[in-house]
N, C-alpha and C positions, 0 to 999 in steps of 0.2 A: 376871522378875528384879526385884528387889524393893533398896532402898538398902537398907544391912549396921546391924543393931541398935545405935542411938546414935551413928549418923554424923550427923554437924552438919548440920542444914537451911540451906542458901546461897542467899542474893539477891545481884541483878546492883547494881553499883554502880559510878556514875564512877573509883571508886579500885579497882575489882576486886570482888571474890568475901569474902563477910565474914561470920559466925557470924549468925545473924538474934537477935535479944537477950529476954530473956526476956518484954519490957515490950513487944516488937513483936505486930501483929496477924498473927495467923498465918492461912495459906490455907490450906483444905482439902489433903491433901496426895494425892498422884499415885494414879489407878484402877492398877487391874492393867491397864488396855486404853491406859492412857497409856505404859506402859513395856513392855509386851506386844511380843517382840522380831518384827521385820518378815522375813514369809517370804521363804526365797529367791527360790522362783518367782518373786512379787510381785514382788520386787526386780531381780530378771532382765527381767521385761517391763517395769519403769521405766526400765530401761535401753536395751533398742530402744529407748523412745520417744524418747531422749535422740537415738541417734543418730538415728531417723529426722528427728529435730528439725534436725539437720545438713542432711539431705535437703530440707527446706525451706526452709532459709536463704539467701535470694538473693544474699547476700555472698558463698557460696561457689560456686566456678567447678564448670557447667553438670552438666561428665562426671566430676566428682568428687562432685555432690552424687546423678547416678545411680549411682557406685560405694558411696555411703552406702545407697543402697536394696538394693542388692545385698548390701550385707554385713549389714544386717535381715533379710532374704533365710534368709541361710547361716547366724546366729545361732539364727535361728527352726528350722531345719531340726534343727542342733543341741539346741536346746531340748527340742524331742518326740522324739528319737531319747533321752534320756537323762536329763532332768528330767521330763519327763510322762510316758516310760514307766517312770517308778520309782513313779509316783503309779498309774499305770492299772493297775498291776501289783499293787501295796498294794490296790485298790479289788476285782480280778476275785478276789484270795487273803484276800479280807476280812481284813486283815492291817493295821489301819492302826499309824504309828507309838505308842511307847508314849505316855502322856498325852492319846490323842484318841479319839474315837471314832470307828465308822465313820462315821455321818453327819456328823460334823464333819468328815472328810475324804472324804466325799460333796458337803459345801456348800464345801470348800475348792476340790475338783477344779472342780465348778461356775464358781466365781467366778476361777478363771484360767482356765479355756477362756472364759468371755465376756472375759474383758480381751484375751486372743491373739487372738480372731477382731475383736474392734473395731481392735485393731493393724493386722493384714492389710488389713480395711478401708480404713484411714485410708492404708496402705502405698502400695495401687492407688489409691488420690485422688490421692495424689500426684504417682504414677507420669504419671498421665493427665490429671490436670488441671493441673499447675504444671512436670511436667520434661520430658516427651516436649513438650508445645505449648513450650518456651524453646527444646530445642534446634531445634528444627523451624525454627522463627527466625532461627537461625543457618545453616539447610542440612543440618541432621545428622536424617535422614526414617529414622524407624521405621513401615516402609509397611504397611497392611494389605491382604488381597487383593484389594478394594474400591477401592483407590485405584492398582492395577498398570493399567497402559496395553496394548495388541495384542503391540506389542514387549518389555513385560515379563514378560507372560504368555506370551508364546513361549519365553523365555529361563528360563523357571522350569518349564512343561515339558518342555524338554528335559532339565535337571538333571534332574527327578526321575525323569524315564525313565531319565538314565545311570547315574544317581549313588547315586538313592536307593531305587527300585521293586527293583533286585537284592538290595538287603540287607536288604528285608521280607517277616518271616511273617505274612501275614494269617491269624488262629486263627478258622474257624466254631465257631460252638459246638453241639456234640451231643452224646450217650453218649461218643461215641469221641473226640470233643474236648471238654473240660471245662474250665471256665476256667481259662488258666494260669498258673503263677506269674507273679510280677508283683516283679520287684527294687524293693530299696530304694530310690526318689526316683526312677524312671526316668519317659521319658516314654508315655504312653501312650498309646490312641483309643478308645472306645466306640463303637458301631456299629449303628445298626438300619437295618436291610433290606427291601426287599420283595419277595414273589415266593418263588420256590421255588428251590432249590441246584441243585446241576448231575447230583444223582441221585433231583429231583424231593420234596424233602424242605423242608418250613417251616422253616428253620432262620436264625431273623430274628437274632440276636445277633450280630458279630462283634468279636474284639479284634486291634488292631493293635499294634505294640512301634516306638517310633520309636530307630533304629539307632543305637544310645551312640558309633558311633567317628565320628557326622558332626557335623561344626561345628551348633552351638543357633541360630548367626546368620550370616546369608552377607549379604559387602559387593556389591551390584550391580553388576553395571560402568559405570564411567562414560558409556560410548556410550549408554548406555539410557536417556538423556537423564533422571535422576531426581536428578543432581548427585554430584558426587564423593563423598558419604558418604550414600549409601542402603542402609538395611539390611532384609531379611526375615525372618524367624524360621524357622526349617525346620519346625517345627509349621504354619505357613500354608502352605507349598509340598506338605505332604501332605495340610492338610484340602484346599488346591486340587483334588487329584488321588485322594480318596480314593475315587471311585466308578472310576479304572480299575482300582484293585484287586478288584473284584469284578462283573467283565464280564457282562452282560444281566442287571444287577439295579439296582434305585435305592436311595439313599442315602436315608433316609427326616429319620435325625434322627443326632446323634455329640456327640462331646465329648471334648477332652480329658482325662485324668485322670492322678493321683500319688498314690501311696501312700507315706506315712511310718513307717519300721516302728523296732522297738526296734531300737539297734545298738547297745547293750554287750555287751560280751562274758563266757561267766562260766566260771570254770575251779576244779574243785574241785582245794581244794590238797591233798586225804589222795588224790586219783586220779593227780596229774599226776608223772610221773616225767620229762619230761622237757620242758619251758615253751616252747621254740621248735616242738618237732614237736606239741605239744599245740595250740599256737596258727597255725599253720600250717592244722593241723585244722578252727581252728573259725572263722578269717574266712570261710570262704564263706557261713556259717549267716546270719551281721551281713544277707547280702543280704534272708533271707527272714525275715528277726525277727516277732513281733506287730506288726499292723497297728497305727496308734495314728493315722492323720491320712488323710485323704482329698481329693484339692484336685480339684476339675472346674471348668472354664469356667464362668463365670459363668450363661449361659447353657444350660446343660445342664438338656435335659427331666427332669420330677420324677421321672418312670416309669425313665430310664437312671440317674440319682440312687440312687436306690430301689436297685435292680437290683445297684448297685455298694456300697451299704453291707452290701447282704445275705451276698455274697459277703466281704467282710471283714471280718464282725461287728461293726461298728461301728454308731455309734447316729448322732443330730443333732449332737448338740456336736460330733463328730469332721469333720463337715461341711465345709469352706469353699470357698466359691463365690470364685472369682479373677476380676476383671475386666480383666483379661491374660493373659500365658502366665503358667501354673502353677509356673514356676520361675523367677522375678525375677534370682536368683545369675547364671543363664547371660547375661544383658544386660552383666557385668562385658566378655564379650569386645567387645560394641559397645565399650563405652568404648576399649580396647586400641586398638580398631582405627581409630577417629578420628582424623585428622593434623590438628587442629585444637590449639595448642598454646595459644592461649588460653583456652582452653573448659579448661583442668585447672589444677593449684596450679603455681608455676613452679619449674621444677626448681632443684637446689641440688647443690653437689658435698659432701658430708662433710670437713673440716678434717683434721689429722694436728697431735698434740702436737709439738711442736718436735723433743722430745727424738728423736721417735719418725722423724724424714726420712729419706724413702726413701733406701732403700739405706744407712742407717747401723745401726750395730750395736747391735741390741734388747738383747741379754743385756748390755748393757756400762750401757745409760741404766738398767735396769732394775735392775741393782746400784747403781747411786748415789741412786737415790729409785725410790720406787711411782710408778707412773704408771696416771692413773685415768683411763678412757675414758667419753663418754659418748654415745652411740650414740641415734638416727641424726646428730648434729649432729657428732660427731666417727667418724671411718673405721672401720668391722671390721676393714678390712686387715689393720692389727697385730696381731691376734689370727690371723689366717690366717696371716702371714710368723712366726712364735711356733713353731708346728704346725711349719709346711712348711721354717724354718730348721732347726729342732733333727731332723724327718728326714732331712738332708742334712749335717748336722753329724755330723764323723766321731766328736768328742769327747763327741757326745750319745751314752748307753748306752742310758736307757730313758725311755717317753712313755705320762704315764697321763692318760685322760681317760673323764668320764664322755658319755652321747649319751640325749638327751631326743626333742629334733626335731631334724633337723638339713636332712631334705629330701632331693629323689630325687637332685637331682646336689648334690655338696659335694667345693670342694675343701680343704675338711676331712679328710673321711673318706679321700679318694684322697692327701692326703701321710699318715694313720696307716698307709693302704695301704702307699705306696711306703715309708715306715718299717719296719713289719715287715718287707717283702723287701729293705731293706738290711740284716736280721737285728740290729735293734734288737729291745731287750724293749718291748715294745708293748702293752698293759691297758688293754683300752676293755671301759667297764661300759653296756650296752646298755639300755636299759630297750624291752624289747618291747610290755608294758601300757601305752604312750602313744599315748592313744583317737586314731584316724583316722589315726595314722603308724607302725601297727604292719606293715604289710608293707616299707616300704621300712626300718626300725628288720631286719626280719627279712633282708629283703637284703642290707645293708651288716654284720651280724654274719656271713653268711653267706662273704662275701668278704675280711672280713680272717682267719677261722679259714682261711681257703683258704689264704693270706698266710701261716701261721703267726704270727699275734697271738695272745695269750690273752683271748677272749670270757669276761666274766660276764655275767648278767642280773637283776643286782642281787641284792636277797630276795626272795623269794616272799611274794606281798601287801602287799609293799611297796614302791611306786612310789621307783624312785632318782627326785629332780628336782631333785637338787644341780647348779649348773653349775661346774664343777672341769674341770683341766687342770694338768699339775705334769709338767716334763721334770726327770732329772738327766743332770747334766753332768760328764765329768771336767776337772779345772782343777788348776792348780799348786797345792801347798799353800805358807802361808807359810814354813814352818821346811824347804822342802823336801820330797820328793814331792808325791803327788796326793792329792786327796780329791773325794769327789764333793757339787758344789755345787746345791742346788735349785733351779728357779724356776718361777712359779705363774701359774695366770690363776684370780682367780674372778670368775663376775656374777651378776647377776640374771636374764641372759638365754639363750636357747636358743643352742646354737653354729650355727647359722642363717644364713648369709650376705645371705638375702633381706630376712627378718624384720628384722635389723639395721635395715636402711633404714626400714621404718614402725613399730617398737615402740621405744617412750623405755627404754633399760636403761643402767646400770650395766657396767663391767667394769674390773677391779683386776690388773693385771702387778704381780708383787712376788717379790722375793726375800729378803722378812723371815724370819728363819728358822725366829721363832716360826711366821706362819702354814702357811710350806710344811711343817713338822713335823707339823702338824692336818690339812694337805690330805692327805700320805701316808698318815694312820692312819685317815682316812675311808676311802682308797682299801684298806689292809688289812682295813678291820673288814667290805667290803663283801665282797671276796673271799674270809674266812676266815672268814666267816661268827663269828670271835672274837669275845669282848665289847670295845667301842669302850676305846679307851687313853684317859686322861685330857686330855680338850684344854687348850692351853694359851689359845689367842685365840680360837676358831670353837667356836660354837654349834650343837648338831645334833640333830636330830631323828630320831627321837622318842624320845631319851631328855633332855637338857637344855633344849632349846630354850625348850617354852613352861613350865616352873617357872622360865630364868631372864628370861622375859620378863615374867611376874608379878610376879620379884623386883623389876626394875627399875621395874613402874608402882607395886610397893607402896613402893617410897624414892622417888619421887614423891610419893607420899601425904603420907609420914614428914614429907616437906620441908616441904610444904606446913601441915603443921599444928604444924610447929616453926617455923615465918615464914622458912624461906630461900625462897630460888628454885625454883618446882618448874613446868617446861613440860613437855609432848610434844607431838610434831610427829612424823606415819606418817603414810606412804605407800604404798599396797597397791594390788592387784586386786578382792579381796574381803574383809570383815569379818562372822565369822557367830561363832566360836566363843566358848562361852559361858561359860566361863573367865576369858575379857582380855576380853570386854565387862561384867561383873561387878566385876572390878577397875578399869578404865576410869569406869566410873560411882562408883564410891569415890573413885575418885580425883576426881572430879569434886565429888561432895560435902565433898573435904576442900579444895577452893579451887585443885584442877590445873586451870589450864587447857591443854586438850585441841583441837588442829585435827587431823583428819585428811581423808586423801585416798584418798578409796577410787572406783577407778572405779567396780566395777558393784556387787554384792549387796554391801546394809552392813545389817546386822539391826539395830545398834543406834539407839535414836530419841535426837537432841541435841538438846538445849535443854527438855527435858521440866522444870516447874518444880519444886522440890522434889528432881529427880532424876537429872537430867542436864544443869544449867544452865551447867556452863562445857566444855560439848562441842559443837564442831560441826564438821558432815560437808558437805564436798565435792566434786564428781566434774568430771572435766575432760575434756569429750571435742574432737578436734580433728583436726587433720593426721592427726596420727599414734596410737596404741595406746598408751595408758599405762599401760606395765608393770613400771616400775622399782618395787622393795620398800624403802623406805628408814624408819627408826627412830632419829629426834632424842629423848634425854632429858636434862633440863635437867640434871641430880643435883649441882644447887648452883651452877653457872657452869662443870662441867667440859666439860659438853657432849657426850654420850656417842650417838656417829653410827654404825651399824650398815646393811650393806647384805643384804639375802638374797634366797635362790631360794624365799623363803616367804609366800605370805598367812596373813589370819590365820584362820584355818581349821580348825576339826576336822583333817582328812584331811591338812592340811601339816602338823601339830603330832604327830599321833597313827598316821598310815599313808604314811607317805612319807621317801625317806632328804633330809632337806634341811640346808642351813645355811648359817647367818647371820654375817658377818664384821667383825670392827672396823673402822672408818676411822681409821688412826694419824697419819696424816701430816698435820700440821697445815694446809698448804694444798690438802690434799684434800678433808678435813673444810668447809672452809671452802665448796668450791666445791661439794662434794653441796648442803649447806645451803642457798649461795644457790641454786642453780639445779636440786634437785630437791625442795625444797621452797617456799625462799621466793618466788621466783618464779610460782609454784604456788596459792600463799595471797592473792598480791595480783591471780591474773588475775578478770579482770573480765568478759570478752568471752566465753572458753570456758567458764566454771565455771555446776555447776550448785550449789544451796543444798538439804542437805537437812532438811526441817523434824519437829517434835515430832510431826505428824500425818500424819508418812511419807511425803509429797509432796517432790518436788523441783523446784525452782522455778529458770530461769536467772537469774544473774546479770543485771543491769544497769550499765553502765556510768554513772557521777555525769554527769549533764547538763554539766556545767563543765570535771567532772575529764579525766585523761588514761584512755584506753581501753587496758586491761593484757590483753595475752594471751603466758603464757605459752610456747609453742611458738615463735609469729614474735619473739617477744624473742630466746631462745635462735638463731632462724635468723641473726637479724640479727647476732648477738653474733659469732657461729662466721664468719658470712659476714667480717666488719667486719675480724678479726685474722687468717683464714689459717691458717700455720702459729703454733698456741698455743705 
C-alpha cells in the first residue's frame, strides 16, 4: 500500500503535522517493506504473546495469570484448526493466495510455525518455571506421580480401577486393529510393548483413548494429607496404571499425544437445500478433519515420534514437544476449583443505570431517553428483563431478535421460548455458521420451531453477526386508539449472559423511531430475502457500511487539508481490510490524526515516516476481552460516534450481515467517548504500543506520573456510584 499520487509528505511537529516545505531536506521516502501490510497470522501470534505476557506478570493474582495460560492454550488450538489450516491447505493444493507464490508461502508457512512453536515453548517455561513453583507457595500442588506418597498412590488406584480402567479401549495394533481414528484435540497414549499378545503374536504398538467424559483434573482429598488444594491430572493416574492394561507384558516406552485437525466446516451452497440438516451432517467430520499439529510429551522416544507423524502425514514443523500435559486449556478447571479467593482478581457486582432499578418499568425509562449499557461494569440484566418482560407482556405482539452465540443454557432463548408458546409472533434469526457454537445454535432453532416461532438462518454465506433485538408493543394512540409502538436493543456484543461478565461491549435500549424503523428492515430484508429499504440511521453491511465508512475517513481528509478539525478515534478487534487501511494512511498524510485500538490482528504499520506518521496503534489486554466496536470522527467539532457488531475486516464489510449505529444522545455520546475510548488512549499500565517495524512494545508508566489502566478506572468508577 503505497501513499495516493501527490499526497503531501508530513513531519511531526510540536504544533502538529505540517506540509514538509519545498526548501526542506527531504528523506528518502518509505521501501515497500516499510508499509508492507502485517500478516494476520503474524499478528495473531503477537498477540498470544501479549497475553501470554499477562501470564507472567506478577501483579496479576496467581490462578488468574494460570487462566491467562489457558486461554493461549485455547487460542492456539484455535489458530491451527482454522488459520493454519487455511495455509496447510493452500500449500498441499499448491494453490497459494493471489500475489504470491508458492515458495513465498512455503517460507511464510515456515516462519509462523517457528514463531508458534517458540510460543509453546516460552508457554510451558512459564507454566513450570514461574506459575505452577508460585502457586505451590501458596498450597495449591499440581502433583506429579513422582511426588504421590503410599496413601496417595493407593487412593489413585483405586480410582482408576473404578472410575477410569471400565471406560478404556486399549487398541493393539495389527491387520485387524489398525490405527484408530484419533478425534480432534483428544487425549491420547502411545504405547510400546514387550513380549508377545495373548495369541502369541509380536504385536509391540499399542493406543490408548483417555475417556472425554472424566474430569482433565481431580482435587485430592484432603485427608491424603497433600493440603486442601492438591490436584492430579488424569493423564498421570493412567500413565500410573498403564501396564494393568495390558497384563503379562511390560511397558517398554509411551507417551502422551494430540492431534489438531482442520475444523472448518465447508458446505457447498449450489448442493445445500436445506442449511440445518446439511450441517447437522457435517459436524461430526469437524472431529476427523486434516491432521495439521501433533503435541507429545516432551519426553516422548524419537522411534514412538517417528511412528506418530507417519500415521498422520505430517512432517517436523508439525512437531511440538510439550513439557506438560498436552492440553494447557484443561488446567482452567484447576483454577475453578481453588477456594483460595486471594489467588484471583476480586470479585465485583455490575452497576444498573438508575433509570433502569429493579423492578421498575424498562419500556417507560426507555421512552423518555436511550439508555446505554456498558458491560461488564454495568448489568446484562436489563437486556435479559427486555426479552423476558415483553414475553410476558400481554400488550407485547411480537419479538425479533437475532442469535450469534448465545450458549448451552440462555435465559434468553428460554423467555423467546416461553414467548412463542404464549403465541406471540416470535423471529429469531439463528446463524448456525457460528464456528464452535454451531450445535447448540442448532439446538435452540430446533426448540423454538417446536414452540412454534419462526426460525431464519440468515443468507446463505452470509454470516448474520448483527446483534439486534426489537419488541412491538400495542400502546394507546395519542388521538385515540392504538398503534403499535417499537423498542430496540442494539450492541456490539453477543446476547450471552456469561460473556457479558468478561468482554468490554456496548448495548443501546432505545425507542428512537428512526433507529427501530432500520432495526425492523434489517430484520425483513434477512427474512425476505428482499433488497434492504433505504436506512435511515444504521449502517449495514454489506451493502453500505464500508463506502460509508471511507466516506467519513475521506471528510476527514477534506478537513484536514482545509485547516478545520479533523480526528479519528476506533476501537475494534481486528484491522486488516485494505480499503480503510488505505484511506486511513491518506488520511494520515493529509495531517488526520489517527489513534486506534485494535486488540488483536492490525495489518496496518503506524508511524511509518513519510507514510503513516500521524497513526498510531494500540492494543489493551487485561481483566477482561476487549471487544467493544466504537468509531469517533471528528467532522469539524460535530463529533460523529458510532457503535457496531463490526471490525474492520474484509469478511465484516463484504460476507457478513452487520451494523453499525449512531450515538444520538448527547450524554451517551459523551460517555462512549470518555470511557470507551479515552480512557483507553491514556491507559498506561495495560496498553500495548504498536510500532513502524511491526513489534509491539508495552507501555510504561512515567516514573513520576500517575499509573492509568483503563479497565480498574472503569471498576472503580461503576464501583464508586452504584446505581448510575
Amino acid at each position: 500500500m503505497k501513499p495516493s499520487p501527490g499526497g503531501a509528505t508530513l513531519s511531526r511537529s510540536p504544533a502538529g503535522p505540517r506540509p514538509v516545505g519545498a526548501d526542506a531536506v527531504r528523506s528518502p521516502g518509505p521501501t515497500p517493506a516499510d508499509t508492507s501490510p502485517i500478516g494476520r497470522e503474524v499478528s495473531l501470534i503477537a498477540f498470544n504473546r501479549r497475553v501470554l505476557a499477562l501470564a507472567r506478570d506478577a501483579s496479576i493474582p496467581l490462578l488468574e495469570r494460570l487462566r491467562f495460560l489457558t486461554i493461549v492454550a485455547s487460542n492456539l488450538d484455535e489458530f491451527f484448526e482454522i488459520r493454519m489450516a487455511q495455509l496447510i491447505d493452500q500449500l498441499r493444493s499448491k494453490s497459494p493466495p493471489p500475489g504470491m507464490s508458492l515458495g513465498q508461502l512455503r517460507s511464510e508457512y515456515v516462519e509462523i510455525a517457528a514463531m508458534a512453536h517458540a510460543l509453546v515453548d516460552d508457554q510451558y517455561a512459564c507454566l513450570n518455571d514461574e506459575v505452577l513453583p508460585a502457586l505451590a507457595g501458596h498450597g495449591v500442588k499440581l502433583l506429579r506421580r513422582s511426588e504421590l506418597d503410599a496413601a496417595q498412590r493407593a487412593w489413585v488406584a483405586t480410582y482408576f480401577r473404578e472410575q477410569v480402567r471400565p471406560l478404556m479401549t486399549p487398541i493393539g495394533l495389527d491387520p485387524a486393529h489398525p490405527f484408530p481414528q484419533v478425534g480432534n484435540k483428544s487425549l491420547n497414549f502411545v504405547i510400546e510393548l514387550t513380549g508377545r499378545d495373548a495369541f502369541g503374536r509380536e504385536t509391540s504398538i499399542a493406543i490408548v483413548k483417555a475417556p472425554r467424559v472424566l474430569p482433565r483434573v481431580m482435587k485430592l482429598p484432603a485427608a491424603l494429607g497433600a493440603g486442601d488444594n492438591a490436584f492430579l491430572l488424569l493423564s498421570a493416574a493412567i500413565h500410573e496404571h498403564l501396564a494393568d492394561l495390558f497384563p503379562g507384558r511390560d511397558v517398554v516406552a509411551y507417551s502422551q499425544f494430540r492431534v489438531t485437525r482442520d475444523a472448518d466446516l465447508w458446505l457447498d451452497e449450489e448442493d445445500v437445500k436445506n442449511l440445518r440438516q446439511a450441517l447437522k451432517g457435517e459436524l461430526p467430520h469437524r472431529q476427523f478433519g486434516l491432521p495439521l499439529r501433533l503435541e507429545v510429551a516432551k519426553g516422548c522416544p524419537e522411534h514412538l515420534a517417528r511412528f506418530l507423524l507417519a500415521q498422520f502425514e505430517l512432517t517436523d514443523d508439525e512437531l511440538y514437544r510439550c513439557d506438560g500435559p498436552v492440553n494447557l486449556m484443561r488446567l482452567a478447571s484447576l483454577v475453578d476449583q481453588v477456594d483460595i479467593d486471594a489467588l484471583r482478581y476480586r470479585p465485583f457486582v455490575p452497576s444498573r443505570p438508575k433509570p433502569l432499578a429493579e423492578g421498575g418499568d424498562i419500556l417507560s425509562s426507555i421512552r423518555e431517553r436511550d439508555v446505554l449499557l456498558h458491560h461488564p461494569f454495568e448489568s446484562f440484566d436489563p437486556v435479559v428483563e427486555f426479552i423476558r418482560l415483553a414475553a410476558s407482556d400481554p400488550d407485547v405482539l411480537a419479538i425479533k431478535q437475532t442469535v450469534y452465540r448465545t450458549g448451552v443454557n440462555s435465559l434468553l432463548m428460554e423467555a423467546l421460548i416461553d414467548a412463542a408458546r404464549r403465541g406471540k409472533e416470535v423471529t429469531v434469526v439463528v446463524e448456525l455458521m457460528a464456528r464452535f457454537d454451531e450445535e447448540a445454535n442448532i439446538n435452540w432453532a430446533d426448540r423454538l420451531e417446536q414452540e412454534g416461532a419462526q426460525v431464519v438462518y440468515g443468507v446463505f454465506g452470509l454470516k448474520t453477526h448483527a446483534k439486534l433485538a426489537l419488541i412491538l408493543r400495542r400502546e394507546a394512540a395519542a388521538g385515540g386508539g392504538q398503534r403499535l409502538v417499537p423498542y430496540a436493543h442494539l450492541g456490539t456484543g453477543n446476547y450471552h449472559p456469561r460473556t457479558a461478565r468478561q468482554y468490554t461491549d456496548f448495548g443501546l435500549l432505545t425507542a428512537d423511531t428512526d433507529l427501530c424503523h432500520d432495526v425492523n428492515e434489517v430484520f425483513l430484508h434477512i427474512t425476505s430475502l428482499a433488497k434492504a429499504a433505504r436506512m435511515r440511521r444504521l449502517l449495514l453491511a454489506p451493502f453500505t457500511m464500508h463506502r460509508r465508512v471511507l466516506e467519513m475517513i475521506r471528510r476527514e481528509t477534506r478537513n484536514a487539508r482545509d485547516g478545520k478539525p479533523a480526528r479519528i478515534i476506533a476501537k475494534m478487534n481486528a484491522l486488516t481490510e485494505e480499503g480503510v487501511i488505505r484511506a486511513l494512511v491518506q488520511a494520515s498524510q493529509a495531517g488526520v490524526e489517527i489513534d486506534l485500538v485494535v486488540r488483536s490482528a492490525c495489518a496496518l504499520r503506524p508511524g511509518v515516516p513519510g507514510y503513516s506518521d500521524n497513526i498510531r496503534v494500540r492494543s489493551i489486554l487485561g481483566r477482561f476481552l476487549e471487544h467493544h466496536r466504537i468509531w469517533c470522527f471528528e467532522n469539524d467539532g460535530a463529533k460523529d460516534v458510532w457503535l457496531a457488531s463490526a471490525d474492520w475486516m474484509g469478511r465484516n464489510f463484504f460476507r457478513r450481515i452487520e451494523v453499525a449505529f449512531p450515538i444520538l444522545d448527547p450524554a451517551a455520546k459523551r460517555r462512549v467517548i470518555d470511557e470507551g475510548l479515552r480512557a483507553h488512549l491514556a491507559d498506561n499500565r495495560d496498553a500495548w504500543l504498536l510500532g513502524a517495524d511491526g513489534r509491539w512494545t508495552r507501555a510504561s508508566p512515567p516514573r513520576r506520573g500517575k499509573v492509568r489502566a483503563a479497565q480498574d478506572e472503569l471498576l472503580a468508577r461503576y464501583a464508586a456510584t452504584g446505581e448510575r
